[in-house]
Structures are given as structure tokens and as C-alpha cells.
C-alpha positions in Angstrom: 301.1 59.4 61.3 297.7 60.3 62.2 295.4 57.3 63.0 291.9 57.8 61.8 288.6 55.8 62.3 285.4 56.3 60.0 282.3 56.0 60.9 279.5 56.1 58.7 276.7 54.0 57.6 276.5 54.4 54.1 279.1 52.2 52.0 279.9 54.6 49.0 280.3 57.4 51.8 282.8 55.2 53.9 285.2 54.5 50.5 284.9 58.0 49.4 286.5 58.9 53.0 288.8 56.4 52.9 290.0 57.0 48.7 290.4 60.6 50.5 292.5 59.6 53.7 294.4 57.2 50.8 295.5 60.5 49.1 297.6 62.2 52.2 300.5 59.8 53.4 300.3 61.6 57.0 296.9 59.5 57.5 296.7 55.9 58.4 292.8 54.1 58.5 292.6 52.3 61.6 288.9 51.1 61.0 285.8 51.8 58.9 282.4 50.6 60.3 279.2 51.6 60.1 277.3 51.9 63.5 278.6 55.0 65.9 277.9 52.7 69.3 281.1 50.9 68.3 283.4 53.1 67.7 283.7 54.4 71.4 285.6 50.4 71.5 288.1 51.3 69.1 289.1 54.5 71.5 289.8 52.0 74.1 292.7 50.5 72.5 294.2 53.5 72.2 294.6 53.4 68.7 292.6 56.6 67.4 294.0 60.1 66.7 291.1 61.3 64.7 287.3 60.0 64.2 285.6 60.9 60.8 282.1 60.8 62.2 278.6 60.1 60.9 275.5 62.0 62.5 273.0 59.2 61.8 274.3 56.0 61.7 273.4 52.1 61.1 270.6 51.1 63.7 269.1 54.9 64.0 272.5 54.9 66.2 273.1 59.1 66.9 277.2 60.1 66.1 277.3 63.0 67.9 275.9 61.0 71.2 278.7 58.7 70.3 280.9 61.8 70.0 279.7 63.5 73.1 281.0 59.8 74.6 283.9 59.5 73.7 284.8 63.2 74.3 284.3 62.5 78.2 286.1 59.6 78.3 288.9 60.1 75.6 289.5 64.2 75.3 292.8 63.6 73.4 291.2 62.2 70.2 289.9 64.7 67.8 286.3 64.2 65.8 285.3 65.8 62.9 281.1 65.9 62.2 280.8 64.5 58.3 277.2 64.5 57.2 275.0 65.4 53.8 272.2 66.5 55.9 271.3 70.2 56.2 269.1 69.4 59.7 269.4 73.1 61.1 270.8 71.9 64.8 273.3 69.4 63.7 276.1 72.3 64.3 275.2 73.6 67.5 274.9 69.6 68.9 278.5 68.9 67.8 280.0 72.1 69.5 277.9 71.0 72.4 279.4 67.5 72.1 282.9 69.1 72.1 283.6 68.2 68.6 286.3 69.7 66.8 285.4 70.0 63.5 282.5 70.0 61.3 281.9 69.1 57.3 279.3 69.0 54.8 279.7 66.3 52.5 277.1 68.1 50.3 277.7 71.6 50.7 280.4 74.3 51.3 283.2 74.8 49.7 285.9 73.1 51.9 288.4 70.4 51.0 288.0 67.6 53.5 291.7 66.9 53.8 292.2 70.6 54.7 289.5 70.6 57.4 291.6 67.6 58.8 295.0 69.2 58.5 293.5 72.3 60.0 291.9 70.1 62.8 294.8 68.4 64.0 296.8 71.7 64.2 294.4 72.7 66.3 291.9 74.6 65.0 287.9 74.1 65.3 286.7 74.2 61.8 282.7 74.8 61.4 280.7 76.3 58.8 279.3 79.8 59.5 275.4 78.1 59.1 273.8 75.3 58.2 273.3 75.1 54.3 270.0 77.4 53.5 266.6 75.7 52.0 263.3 76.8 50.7 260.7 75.4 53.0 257.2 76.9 51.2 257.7 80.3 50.9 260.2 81.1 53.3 264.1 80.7 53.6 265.0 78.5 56.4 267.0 81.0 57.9 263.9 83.4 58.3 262.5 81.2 61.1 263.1 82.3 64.8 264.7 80.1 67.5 261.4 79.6 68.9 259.7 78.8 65.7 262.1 76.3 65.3 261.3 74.8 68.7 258.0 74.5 68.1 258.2 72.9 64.9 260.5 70.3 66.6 258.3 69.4 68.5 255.2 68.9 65.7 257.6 66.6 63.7 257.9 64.5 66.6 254.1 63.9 66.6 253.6 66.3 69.8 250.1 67.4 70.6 249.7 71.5 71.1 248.8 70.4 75.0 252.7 68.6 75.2 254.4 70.9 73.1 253.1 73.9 75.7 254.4 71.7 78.5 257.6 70.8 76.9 258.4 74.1 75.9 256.8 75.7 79.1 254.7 77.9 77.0 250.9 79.2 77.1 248.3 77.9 74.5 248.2 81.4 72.7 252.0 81.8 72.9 252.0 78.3 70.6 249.1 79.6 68.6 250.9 83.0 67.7 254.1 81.1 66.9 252.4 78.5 64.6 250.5 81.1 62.7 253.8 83.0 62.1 254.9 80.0 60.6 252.3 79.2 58.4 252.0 82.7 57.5 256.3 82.8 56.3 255.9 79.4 54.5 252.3 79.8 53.1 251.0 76.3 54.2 247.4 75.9 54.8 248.3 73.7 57.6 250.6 71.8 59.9 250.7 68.0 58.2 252.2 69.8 54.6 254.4 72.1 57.0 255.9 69.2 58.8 256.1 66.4 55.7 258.1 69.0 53.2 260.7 69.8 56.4 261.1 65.7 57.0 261.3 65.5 53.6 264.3 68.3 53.0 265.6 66.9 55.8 265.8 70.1 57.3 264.0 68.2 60.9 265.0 64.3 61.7 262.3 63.5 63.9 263.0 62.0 66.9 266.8 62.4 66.4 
């Protein structure tokens, strides 16, 4: 039996995980809360096999810090990522956290049971790329690692002075980057760039 604990912060989410885990006789639902900073308590009693995890969380609380967490202190017990949002660096966090698995509520064409069978026989299961959007013009997947940076950082309300300090780059190298991106996505300025990739969800500021 394979003791699992779900956390995520939407309600209709959590009972659609747990009709799922209700399906499969090997899985057993230890708990189902909402807010990721709790669920590193139900590791401690030694109780969890496999976490079903949320990336953002009652309270603005982050599930792949939670994850990275719980990781250090409880490497045996395997998480799988579950989220419906297509923000483009949720996959690369979650390998960085050490996370197992990873699934799109939303998108792809995986069965979650079978990402969870897969997981616990040890596999890493991920998707090949975060799902693709239209942001303007451009195809997410047309913007550079760099670009992406940069527009990070403007989501997050940077100034051009902060970003070139945070990013350790020169004025001009910031200038050339954010005309590149205007010029893919055919905004006629910053503010409608930034509000249509809150909007898709495609950035989470500040998370």
C-alpha cells in the first residue's frame, strides 16, 4: 500500500486527486490539505510514501519550496509536481527541488495514475516542455533564456537600473534584449507585454 498526501489549495482539484487515488486499491490517502507549509508535518510521522503536490498553494505558500524541504530532510518519500499552470520555469524548479515527477492537470496527454505507478517504480516522469502559448505574436517557446530573465524581472515591478544589477548586465545589453522582445511579440510597450504574460499565467510574479 502506497500512502499518499495531497496538497493543493483548490477544493474541486483535491477531490478530483483523491476520486483518482480511490480508483487504484494499491493507494491509501493519508491526508488532503490545502497549504504546502504543512505538509513537511505529516513527513514527520513517518506516514507518507508519495506527496501529490501543488505549486501555489493556500496563503501564496510555494510547493516546490515545500518540496525542496522535505526532500533534504525526508529523501525516501517521492513527490510528484500537479499544477494547471503553464509558468515556463515550474519544470526546471521541481528537478532542482529533486522532485520525482511532474504533471499537468491541464495539459499533456498522461494518465495520472500511470505517472504515479511509473513514479514509485522508479522512474522520473516529466514532460518534454512546458505547454506552448501565444503571447502577441510570438510562440512562447521563441523567447531566449535571457529574454526570459529579463522579463522576470519586469513582472516583478523591477526598474531597468535593478534589473541590470540583478542580472549583472549593461544598460544597452537590457535595451537590445527588450526590443527583441517587443519586436517577437509586436507590443508597443512593456505594461501590455507584462499584463497578457500575468494574465496566461505564463510568469507568477514574485513566485
Amino acid at each position: 500500500m502506497v500512502n499518499v498526501l495531497i496538497v493543493d489549495d483548490q477544493r474541486t482539484a483535491r477531490q478530483m486527486l483523491e476520486y483518482t487515488l480511490s480508483k487504484d486499491e494499491k493507494y491509501s490517502l493519508v491526508r488532503s490539505i490545502e497549504n504546502a507549509a504543512l505538509a513537511q508535518m505529516y513527513c514527520t510521522r513517518g506516514e507518507v510514501d508519495l506527496i501529490l503536490m501543488d505549486v501555489y498553494t493556500a496563503y501564496r505558500e510555494s510547493g516546490l519550496e515545500a518540496a525542496a524541504k522535505i526532500k533534504e530532510n525526508y529523501p525516501g518519500i517521492k513527490i510528484i509536481i500537479v499544477t494547471s499552470l503553464p509558468e515556463h520555469s515550474f519544470i526546471e524548479k521541481a528537478r532542482l527541488a529533486g522532485c520525482e515527477s511532474f504533471w499537468y492537470k491541464d495539459f499533456g496527454e498522461d494518465d495520472l495514475l500511470s505517472v504515479m505507478d511509473r513514479t514509485m517504480a522508479g522512474e522520473f516522469v516529466y514532460p518534454p516542455a512546458p505547454p506552448v502559448l501565444q503571447i502577441g505574436e510570438a510562440k512562447s517557446v521563441e523567447f531566449t533564456k535571457r529574454e526570459l530573465e529579463v522579463l522576470k524581472e519586469k513582472v516583478n515591478g523591477c526598474s531597468n537600473q535593478e534589473i541590470c544589477e540583478r542580472l549583472r548586465i549593461k544598460k544597452s545589453t537590457l535595451d537590445y534584449h527588450m526590443n527583441n522582445i517587443l519586436s517577437k511579440t509586436g507590443y508597443p510597450n512593456t505594461v501590455r507585454l507584462a499584463m497578457d504574460v500575468v494574465e496566461q499565467k505564463f510568469i507568477i510574479p514574485d513566485f
